[in-house]
C-alpha positions as CSV (number, residue, x, y, z in Angstrom):
1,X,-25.3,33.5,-11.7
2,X,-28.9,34.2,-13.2
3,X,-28.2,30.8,-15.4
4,X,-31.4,28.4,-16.1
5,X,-29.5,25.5,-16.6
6,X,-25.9,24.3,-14.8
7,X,-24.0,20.9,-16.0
8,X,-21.1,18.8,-14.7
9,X,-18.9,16.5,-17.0
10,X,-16.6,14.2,-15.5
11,X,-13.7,13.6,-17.8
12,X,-13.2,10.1,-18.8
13,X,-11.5,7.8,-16.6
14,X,-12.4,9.8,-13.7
15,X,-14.4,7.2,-11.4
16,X,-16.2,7.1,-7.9
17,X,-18.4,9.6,-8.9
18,X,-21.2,10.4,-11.0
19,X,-20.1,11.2,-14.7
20,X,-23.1,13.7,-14.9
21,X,-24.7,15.9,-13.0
22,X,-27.6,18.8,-13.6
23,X,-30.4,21.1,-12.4
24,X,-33.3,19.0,-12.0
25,X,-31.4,16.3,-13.9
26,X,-32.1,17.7,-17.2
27,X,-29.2,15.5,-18.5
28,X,-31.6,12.6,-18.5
29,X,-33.5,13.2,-22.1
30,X,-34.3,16.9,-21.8
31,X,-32.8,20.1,-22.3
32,X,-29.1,19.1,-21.6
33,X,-29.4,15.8,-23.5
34,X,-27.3,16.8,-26.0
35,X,-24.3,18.5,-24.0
36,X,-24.5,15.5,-21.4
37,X,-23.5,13.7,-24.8
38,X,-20.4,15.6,-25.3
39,X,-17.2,15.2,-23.9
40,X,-14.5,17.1,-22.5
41,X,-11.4,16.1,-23.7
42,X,-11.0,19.1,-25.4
43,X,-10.7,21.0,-22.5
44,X,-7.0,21.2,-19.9
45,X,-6.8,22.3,-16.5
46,X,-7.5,26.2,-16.4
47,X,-9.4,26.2,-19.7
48,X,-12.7,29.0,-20.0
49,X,-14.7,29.6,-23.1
50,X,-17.7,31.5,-23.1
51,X,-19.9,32.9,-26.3
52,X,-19.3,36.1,-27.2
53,X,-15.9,35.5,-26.4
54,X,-14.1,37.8,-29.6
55,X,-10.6,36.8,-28.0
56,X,-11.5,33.5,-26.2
57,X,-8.1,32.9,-23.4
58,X,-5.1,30.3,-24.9
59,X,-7.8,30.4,-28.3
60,X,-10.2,27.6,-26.8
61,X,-13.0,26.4,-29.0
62,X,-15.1,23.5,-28.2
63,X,-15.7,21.2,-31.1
64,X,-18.9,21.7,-33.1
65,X,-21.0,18.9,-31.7
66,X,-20.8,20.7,-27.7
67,X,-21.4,24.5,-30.1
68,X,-24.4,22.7,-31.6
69,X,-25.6,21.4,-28.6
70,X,-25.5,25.1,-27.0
71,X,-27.7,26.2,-30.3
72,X,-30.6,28.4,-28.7
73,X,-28.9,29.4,-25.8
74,X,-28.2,33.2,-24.9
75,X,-25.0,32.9,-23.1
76,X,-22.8,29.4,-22.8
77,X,-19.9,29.5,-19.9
78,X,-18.3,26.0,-19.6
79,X,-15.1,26.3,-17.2
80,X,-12.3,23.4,-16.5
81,X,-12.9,21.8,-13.3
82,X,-9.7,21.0,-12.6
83,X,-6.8,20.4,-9.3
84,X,-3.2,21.1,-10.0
85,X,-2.5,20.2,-13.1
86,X,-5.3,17.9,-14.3
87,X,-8.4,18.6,-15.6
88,X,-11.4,16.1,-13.9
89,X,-14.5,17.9,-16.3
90,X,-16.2,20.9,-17.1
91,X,-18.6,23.5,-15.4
92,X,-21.6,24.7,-18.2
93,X,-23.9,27.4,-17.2
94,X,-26.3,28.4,-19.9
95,X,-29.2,31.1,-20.1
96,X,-31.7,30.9,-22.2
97,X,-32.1,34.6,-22.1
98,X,-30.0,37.7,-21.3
99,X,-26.6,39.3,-21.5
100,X,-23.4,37.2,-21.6
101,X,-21.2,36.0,-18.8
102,X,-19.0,39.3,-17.5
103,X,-15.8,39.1,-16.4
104,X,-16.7,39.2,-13.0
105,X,-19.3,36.0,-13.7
106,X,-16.4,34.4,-15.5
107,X,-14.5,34.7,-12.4
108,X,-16.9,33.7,-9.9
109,X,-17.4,30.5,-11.4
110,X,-13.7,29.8,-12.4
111,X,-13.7,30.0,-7.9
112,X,-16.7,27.5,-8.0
113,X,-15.3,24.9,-10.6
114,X,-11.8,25.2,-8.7
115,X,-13.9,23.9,-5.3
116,X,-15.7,21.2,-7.5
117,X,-12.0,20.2,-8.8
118,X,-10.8,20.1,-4.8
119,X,-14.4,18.5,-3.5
120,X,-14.0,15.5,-5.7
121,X,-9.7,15.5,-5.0
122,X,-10.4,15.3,-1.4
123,X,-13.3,13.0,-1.1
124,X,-10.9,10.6,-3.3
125,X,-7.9,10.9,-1.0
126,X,-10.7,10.2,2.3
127,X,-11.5,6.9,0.3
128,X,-8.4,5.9,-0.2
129,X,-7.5,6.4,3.5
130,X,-10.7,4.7,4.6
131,X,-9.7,1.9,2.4
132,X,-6.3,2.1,3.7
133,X,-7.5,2.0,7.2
134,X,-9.5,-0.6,7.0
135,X,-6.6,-3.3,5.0
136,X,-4.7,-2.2,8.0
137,X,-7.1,-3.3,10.4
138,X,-7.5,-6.3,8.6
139,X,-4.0,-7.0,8.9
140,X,-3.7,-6.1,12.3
141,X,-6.8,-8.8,13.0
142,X,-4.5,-11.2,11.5
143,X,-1.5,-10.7,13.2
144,X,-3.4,-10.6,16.8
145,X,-5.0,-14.4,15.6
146,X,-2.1,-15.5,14.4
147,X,0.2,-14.8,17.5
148,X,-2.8,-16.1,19.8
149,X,-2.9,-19.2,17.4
150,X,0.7,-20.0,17.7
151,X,1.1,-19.0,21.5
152,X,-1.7,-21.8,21.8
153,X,0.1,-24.5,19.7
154,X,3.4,-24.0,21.2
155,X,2.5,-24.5,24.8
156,X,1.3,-28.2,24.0
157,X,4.5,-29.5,22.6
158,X,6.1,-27.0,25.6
159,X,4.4,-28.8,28.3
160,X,5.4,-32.1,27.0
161,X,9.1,-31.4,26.7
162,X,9.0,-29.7,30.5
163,X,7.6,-32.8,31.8
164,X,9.8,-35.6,30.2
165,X,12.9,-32.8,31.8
166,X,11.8,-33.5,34.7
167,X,11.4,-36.5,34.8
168,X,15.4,-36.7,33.0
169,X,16.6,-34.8,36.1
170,X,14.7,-37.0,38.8
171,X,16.5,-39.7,37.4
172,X,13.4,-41.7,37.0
173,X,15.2,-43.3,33.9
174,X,18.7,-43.6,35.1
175,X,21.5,-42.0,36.8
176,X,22.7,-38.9,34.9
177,X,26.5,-37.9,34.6
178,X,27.7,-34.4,35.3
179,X,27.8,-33.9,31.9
180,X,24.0,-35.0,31.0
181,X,23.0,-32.7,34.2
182,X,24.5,-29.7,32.4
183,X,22.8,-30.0,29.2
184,X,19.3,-30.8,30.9
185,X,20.1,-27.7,32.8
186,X,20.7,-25.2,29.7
187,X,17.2,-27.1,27.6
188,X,15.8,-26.4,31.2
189,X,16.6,-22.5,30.9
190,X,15.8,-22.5,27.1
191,X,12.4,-23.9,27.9
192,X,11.6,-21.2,30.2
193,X,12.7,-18.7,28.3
194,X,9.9,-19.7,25.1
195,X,7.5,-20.8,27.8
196,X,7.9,-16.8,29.3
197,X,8.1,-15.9,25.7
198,X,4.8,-17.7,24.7
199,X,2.9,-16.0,28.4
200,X,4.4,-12.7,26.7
201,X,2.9,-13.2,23.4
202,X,-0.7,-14.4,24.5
203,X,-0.8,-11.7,27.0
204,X,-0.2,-9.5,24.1
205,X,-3.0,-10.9,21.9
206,X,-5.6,-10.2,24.7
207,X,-4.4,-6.6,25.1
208,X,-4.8,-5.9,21.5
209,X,-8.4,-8.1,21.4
210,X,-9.0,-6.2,24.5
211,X,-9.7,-9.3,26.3
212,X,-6.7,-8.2,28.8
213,X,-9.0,-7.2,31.9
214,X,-8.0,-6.5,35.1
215,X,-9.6,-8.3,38.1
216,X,-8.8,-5.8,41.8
217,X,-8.9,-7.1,44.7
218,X,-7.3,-6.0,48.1
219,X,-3.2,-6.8,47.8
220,X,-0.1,-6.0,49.7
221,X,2.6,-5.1,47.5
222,X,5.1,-6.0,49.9
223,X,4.3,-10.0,49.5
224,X,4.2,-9.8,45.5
225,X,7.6,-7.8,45.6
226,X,8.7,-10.8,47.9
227,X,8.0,-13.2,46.1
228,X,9.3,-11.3,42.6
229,X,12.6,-11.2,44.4
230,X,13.0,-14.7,45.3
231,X,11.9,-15.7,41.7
232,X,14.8,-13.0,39.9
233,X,17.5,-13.5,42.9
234,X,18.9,-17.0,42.1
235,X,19.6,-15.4,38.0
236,X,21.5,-12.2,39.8
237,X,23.5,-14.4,41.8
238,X,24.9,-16.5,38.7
239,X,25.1,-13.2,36.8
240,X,27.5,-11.6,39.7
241,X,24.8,-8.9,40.4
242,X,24.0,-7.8,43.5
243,X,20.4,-7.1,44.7
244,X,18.9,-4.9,47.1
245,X,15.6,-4.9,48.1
246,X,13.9,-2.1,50.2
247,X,10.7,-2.5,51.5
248,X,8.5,-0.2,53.9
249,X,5.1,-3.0,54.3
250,X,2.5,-3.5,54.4
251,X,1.4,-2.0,51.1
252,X,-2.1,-2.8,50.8
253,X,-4.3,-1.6,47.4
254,X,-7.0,-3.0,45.1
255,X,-4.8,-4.9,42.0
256,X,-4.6,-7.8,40.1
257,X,-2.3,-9.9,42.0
258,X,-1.0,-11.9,38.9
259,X,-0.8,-9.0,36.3
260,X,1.0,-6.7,38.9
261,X,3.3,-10.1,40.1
262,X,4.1,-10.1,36.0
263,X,4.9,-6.3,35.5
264,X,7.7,-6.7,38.7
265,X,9.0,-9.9,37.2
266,X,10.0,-8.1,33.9
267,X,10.9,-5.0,35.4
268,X,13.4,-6.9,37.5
269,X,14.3,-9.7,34.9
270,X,15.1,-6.5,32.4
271,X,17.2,-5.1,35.0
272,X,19.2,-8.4,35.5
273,X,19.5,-8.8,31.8
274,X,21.5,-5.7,30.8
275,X,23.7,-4.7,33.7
276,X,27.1,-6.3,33.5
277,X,28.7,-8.4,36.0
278,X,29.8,-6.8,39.1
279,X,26.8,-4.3,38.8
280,X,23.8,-3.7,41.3
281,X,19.9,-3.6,40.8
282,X,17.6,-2.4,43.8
283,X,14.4,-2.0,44.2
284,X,12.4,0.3,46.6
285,X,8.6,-0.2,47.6
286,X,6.9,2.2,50.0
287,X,4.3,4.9,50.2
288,X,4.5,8.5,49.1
289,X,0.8,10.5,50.6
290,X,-1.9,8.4,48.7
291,X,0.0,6.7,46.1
292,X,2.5,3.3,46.7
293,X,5.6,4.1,44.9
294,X,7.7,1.5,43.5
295,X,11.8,2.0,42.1
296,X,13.6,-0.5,39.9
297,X,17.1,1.1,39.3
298,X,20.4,-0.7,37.9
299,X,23.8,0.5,36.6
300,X,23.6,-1.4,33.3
301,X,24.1,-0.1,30.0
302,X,20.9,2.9,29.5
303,X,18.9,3.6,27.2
304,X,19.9,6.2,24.1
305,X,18.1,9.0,25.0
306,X,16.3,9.9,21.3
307,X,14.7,6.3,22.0
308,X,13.2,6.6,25.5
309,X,9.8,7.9,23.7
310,X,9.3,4.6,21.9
311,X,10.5,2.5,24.8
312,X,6.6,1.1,25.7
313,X,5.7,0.4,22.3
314,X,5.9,-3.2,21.3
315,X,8.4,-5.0,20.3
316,X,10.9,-2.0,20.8
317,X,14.4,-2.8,21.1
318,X,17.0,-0.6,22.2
319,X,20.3,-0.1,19.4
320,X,22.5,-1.0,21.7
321,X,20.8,-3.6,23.4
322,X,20.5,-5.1,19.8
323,X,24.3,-4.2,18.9
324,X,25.4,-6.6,21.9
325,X,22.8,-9.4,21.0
326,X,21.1,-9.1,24.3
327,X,18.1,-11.4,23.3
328,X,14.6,-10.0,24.3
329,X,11.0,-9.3,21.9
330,X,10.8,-6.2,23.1
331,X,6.8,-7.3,25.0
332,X,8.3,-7.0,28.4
333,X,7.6,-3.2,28.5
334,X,4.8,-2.6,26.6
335,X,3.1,-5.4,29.5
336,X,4.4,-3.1,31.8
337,X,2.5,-0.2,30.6
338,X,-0.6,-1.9,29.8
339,X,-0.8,-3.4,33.8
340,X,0.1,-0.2,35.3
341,X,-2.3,1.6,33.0
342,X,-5.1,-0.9,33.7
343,X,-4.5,0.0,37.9
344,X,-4.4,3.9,37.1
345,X,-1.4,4.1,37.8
346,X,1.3,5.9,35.8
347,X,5.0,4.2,35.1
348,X,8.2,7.1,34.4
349,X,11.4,6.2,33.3
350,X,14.9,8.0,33.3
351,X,18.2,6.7,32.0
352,X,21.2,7.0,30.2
353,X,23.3,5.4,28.0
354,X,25.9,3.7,29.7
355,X,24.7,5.0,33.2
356,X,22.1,2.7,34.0
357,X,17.9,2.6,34.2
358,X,15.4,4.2,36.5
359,X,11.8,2.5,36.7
360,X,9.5,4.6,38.6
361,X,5.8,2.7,39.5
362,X,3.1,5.0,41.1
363,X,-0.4,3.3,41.7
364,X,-3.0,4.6,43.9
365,X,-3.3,3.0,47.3
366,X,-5.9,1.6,49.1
């Protein structure tokens, strides 16, 4: 722009950046002292006044003190540096010497103020994000110790109430009645449920600490689906579902014996859980070319189909799960993904409301 000297002017209140800026940082005590020491305020977004100007656009005059710190120049051009509707400063070329700012130089640095004006707009927005980011993380950190915190205080007390049940029902301190054998049995069933609850919510803090790691070592499917069905069967029977099982063993593969024993147990305790009485559940285990492939399907209520997406996320509940008050965090799941994940494996799902669930586990085989 054949100009010997360029200044930026922040407008007041405009922070996280510098309030002046200059060629050779002539604001600092030399030629530009007396401009730098001049505000803006007079200017609005989409202001331009230049010397020479006879008709100067929307009639803008600096005040005196910024026209007698131009005295001596050739040619002044100070432009709004403004986004939208707000004006952040001003743009000042000046040369000592020469003609005065054309149209076309007007115009070419109205475009270069306008980029100023979005620079500094954009580089505030990426702060606040970073800043936003990194308070979510924070609280994220939180949540993660907390849960881990509370998992750990709640098994002590847990443990504790487990063992003095036990020793209720062995009648270590007397004969029970029918009716005392009834209520130990539903603080029996209420116990496992927060003890499962508690494994659910630990497991979850080491996932998210990534502490969750996976130790493989050579397994047969068949026995952990075994043993899964023996665990689940006795709740089907009192529920008035029937199982079926369908096994083609041995299934052998590298796994983690426990984590993959886990992912079955909720895949089948789900399935229990929301079919009706009177419905089935069956599960299928063989192997399909390299991969072992295994099905848990029910006839229970579905899932809505606009909410299959978010079904592995945590703590997802299904709407009508939650409109009948079927309990359940909504971990179970998001386990499930994690452990298949972890054996590179890949877990599909397909279901509809009202017609039932179709889990579908493929994990490479040995």
């Amino acid at each position: 722009m054949r100009a010997e000297h360029v200044l930026v002017r922040m407008a007041p209140g405009q922070t996280d950046v510098p309030h002046l800026s200059s060629l050779g940082d002539e604001h600092e005590g030399g030629r530009l002292a007396a401009l730098a020491a001049c505000d803006v305020t007079w200017l609005v977004a989409g202001d331009v006044w230049a010397t020479g100007d006879a008709a100067p656009e929307a009639d803008v005059r600096p005040p005196d003190a910024e026209i007698r710190a131009c005295a001596g120049a050739g040619a002044v051009l100070t432009v709004a540096v403004s986004v939208g509707g707000d004006c952040l400063g001003a743009l000042t070329l000046l040369r000592d010497h020469g003609p005065a700012f054309t149209p076309v130089d007007v115009r070419l640095v109205e475009v270069v103020a306008a980029d100023l004006g979005r620079g500094v707009h954009l580089a505030r927005l990426y702060e606040r994000e970073q800043h936003l980011v990194a308070r979510l993380q924070e609280l994220d950190t939180a949540k993660t110790d907390f849960m881990s915190t509370v998992s750990h205080e709640l098994r002590t007390p847990l443990t504790s109430i487990s063992g003095y049940l036990e020793l209720l029902l062995d009648t270590d301190a007397g004969e029970l009645n029918a009716a005392q054998v009834t209520m130990l049995g539903v603080i029996g069933r209420n116990t496992r449920r927060l003890r499962d609850l508690i494994e659910e919510m630990l497991i979850l803090s080491k996932i998210e600490s990534g502490a969750f790691s996976t130790l493989r070592e050579p397994v047969d499917l068949a026995g952990l689906v075994e043993q899964a069905v023996a665990v689940i069967r006795p709740a089907a029977t009192d529920a008035r579902i029937e199982l079926r099982i369908e096994v083609d063993g041995p299934l052998p593969l590298r796994a983690d014996a426990a984590q993959l024993d886990r992912a079955l147990m909720n895949l089948l305790a789900n399935a229990v859980k929301f079919t009706p009485a009177g419905g089935q559940v069956a599960l299928r285990a063989g192997r399909a070319d390299d991969a072992i492939v295994v099905t848990v399907a029910d006839t229970g209520m579905g899932i809505p189909e606009a909410e299959q997406k978010a079904l592995f996320t945590r703590f997802f509940r299904a709407s009508n799960a939650v409109r009948q008050a079927v309990p359940g965090t909504g971990l179970g799941l998001a386990i499930v993904h994690t452990v298949v994940d972890n054996h590179d494996g890949r877990i599909e799902v397909r279901s509809a409301e009202g017609a039932g669930t179709i889990f579908t586990i493929r994990l490479p085989a040995a």
